[in-house]
C-alpha positions as CSV (number, residue, x, y, z in Angstrom):
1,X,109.5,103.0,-56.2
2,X,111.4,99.9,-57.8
3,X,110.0,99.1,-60.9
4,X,110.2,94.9,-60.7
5,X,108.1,94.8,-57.9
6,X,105.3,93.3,-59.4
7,X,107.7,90.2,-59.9
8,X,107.9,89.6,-56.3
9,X,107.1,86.2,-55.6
10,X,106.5,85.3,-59.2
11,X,108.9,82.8,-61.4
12,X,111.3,84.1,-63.3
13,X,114.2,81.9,-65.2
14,X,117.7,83.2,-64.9
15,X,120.4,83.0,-67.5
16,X,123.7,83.0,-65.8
17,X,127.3,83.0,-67.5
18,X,130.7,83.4,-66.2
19,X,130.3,87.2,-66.8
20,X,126.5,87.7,-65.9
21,X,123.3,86.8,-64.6
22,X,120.0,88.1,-65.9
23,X,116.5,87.6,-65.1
24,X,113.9,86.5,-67.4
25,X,110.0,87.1,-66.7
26,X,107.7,86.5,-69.4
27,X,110.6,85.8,-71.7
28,X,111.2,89.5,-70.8
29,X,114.4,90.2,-69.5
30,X,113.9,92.5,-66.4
31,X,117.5,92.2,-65.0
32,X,121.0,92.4,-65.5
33,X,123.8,92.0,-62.9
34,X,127.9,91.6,-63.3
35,X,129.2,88.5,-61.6
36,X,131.7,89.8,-58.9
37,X,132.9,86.6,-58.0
38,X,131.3,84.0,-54.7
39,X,130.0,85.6,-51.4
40,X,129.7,89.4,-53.6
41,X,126.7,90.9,-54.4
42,X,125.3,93.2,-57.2
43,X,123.2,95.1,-56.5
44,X,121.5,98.0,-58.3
45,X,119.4,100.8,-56.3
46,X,116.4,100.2,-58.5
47,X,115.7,96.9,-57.2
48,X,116.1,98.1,-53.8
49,X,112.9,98.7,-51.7
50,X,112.3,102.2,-50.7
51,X,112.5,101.4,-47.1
52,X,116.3,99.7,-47.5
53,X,117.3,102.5,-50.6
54,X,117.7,104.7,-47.9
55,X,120.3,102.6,-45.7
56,X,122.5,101.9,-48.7
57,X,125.0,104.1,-48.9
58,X,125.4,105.4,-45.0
59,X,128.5,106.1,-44.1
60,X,130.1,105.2,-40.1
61,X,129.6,109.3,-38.8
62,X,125.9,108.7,-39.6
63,X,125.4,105.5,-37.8
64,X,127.6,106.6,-34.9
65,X,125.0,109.6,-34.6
66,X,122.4,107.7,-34.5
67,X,123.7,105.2,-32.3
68,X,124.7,108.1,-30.0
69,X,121.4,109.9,-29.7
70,X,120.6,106.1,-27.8
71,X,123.5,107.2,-25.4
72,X,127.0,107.2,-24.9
73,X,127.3,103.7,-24.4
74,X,125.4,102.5,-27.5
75,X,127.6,105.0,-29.3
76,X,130.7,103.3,-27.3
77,X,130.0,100.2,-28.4
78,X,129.1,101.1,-31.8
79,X,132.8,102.1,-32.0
80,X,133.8,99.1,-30.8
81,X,131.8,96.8,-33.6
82,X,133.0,99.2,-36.0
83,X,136.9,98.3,-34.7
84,X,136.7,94.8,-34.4
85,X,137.5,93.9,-37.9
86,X,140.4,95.6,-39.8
87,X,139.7,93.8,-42.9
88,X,135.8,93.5,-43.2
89,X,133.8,96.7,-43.0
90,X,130.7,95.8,-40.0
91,X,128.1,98.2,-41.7
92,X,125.8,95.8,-42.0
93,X,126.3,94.5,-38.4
94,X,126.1,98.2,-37.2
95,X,123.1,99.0,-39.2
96,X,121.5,95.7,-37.6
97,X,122.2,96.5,-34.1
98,X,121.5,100.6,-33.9
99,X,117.9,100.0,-35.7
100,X,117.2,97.4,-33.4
101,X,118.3,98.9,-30.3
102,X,116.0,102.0,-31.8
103,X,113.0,99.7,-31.0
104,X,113.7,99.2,-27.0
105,X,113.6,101.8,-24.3
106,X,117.0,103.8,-23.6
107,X,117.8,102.6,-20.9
108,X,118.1,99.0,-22.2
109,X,119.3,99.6,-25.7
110,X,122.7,100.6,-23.5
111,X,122.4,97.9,-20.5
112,X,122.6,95.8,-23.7
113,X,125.3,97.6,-25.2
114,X,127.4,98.1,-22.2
115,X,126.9,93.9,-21.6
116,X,127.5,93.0,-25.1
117,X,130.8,95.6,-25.1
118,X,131.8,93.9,-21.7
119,X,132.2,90.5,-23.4
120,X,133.2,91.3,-26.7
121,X,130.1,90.3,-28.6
122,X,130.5,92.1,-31.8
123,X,127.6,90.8,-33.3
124,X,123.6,91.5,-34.3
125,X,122.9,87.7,-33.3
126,X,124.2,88.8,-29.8
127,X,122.8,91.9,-29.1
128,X,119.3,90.2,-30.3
129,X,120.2,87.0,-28.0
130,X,120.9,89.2,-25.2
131,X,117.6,91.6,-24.9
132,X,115.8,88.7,-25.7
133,X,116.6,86.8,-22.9
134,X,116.6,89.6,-20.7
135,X,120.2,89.6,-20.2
136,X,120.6,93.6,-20.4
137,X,118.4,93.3,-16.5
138,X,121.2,91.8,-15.2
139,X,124.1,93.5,-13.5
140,X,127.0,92.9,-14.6
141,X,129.8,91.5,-12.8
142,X,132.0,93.1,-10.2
143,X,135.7,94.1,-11.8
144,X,138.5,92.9,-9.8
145,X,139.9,95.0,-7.6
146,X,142.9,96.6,-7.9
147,X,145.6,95.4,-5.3
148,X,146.5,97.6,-2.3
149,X,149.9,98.1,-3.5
150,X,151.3,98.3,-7.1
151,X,153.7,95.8,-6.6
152,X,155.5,93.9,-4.3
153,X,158.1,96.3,-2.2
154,X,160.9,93.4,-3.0
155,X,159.9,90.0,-3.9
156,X,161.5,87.1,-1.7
157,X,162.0,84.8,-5.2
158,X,162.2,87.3,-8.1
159,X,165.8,87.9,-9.6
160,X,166.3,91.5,-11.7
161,X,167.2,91.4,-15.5
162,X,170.9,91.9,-14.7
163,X,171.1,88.4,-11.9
164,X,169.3,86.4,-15.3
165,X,171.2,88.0,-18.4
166,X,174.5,87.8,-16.6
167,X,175.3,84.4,-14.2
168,X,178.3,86.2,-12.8
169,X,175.6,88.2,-10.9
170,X,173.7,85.7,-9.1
171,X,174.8,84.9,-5.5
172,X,176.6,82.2,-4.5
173,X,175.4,79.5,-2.5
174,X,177.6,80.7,0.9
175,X,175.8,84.0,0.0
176,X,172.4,82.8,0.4
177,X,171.0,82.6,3.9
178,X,169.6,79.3,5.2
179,X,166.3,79.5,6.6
């Protein structure tokens, strides 16, 4: 059990320098953290509560288990939220997402997923917008289908690399039929 957390939701005064900031309660000082510098935090495993010391230090196999035993779409789209950044790790957002998908039935958590996955929405605000308005219900829209043919058997207008690198190559106006 942390051991300041008889302090929660009492004053304390903090001391804070461009090295440190401590916590004063009683004129007892109860904590010390290192300044890391704006948007960072410090934070030591003995303030945590018991119920968040145990999401700490999860690493992305875990998650992606637990996100698959919701189904392969969840786990999908886990992936994916996982991917979208290359510079900022998405932990947080993952962690977020798979323990609120964990409260809704299966068979939303990955209607939500697959929808959220189909738009790109990499986020916990979306996934929480989306179930909550019922969104996941909702089919999805039809994909476009794929044309008959590949591609046009010889395109009335198109010119090949060669005709547009090289001028010599394009036909000349006696060459070109009159319609």
């Amino acid at each position: 059990m942390p051991r300041n957390t008889h302090l929660v939701g009492s004053d304390v005064w903090l001391r804070v320098t461009d090295a440190s900031l401590e916590a004063y309660a009683d004129d007892v000082r109860v904590a010390t953290h290192a300044r890391r510098g704006s948007g960072l935090y410090s934070t030591h495993e003995a303030h945590l509560p018991q119920h968040r010391a145990d999401l700490r230090h999860r690493s992305r196999g875990y998650w992606e288990g637990r996100a698959a035993r919701l189904g392969e779409d969840v786990l999908t789209y886990v992936r994916a939220v996982f991917d979208s950044d290359d510079v900022l790790s998405q932990l947080r957002a993952v962690q977020a997402i798979v323990t609120h998908l964990e409260g809704f039935p299966p068979e939303r958590a990955q209607a939500a997923a697959r929808r959220a996955h189909y738009y790109g929405a990499y986020t916990y605000r979306a996934i929480k917008n989306l179930l909550r308005q019922g969104l996941d219900l909702q089919p999805l829209p039809l994909a476009l289908a794929a044309p008959a043919t590949p591609s046009l058997p010889q395109p009335r207008f198109a010119r090949s690399v060669a005709e547009l690198l090289h001028p010599s190559a394009v036909p000349q106006e006696s060459e070109i039929e009159s319609h």
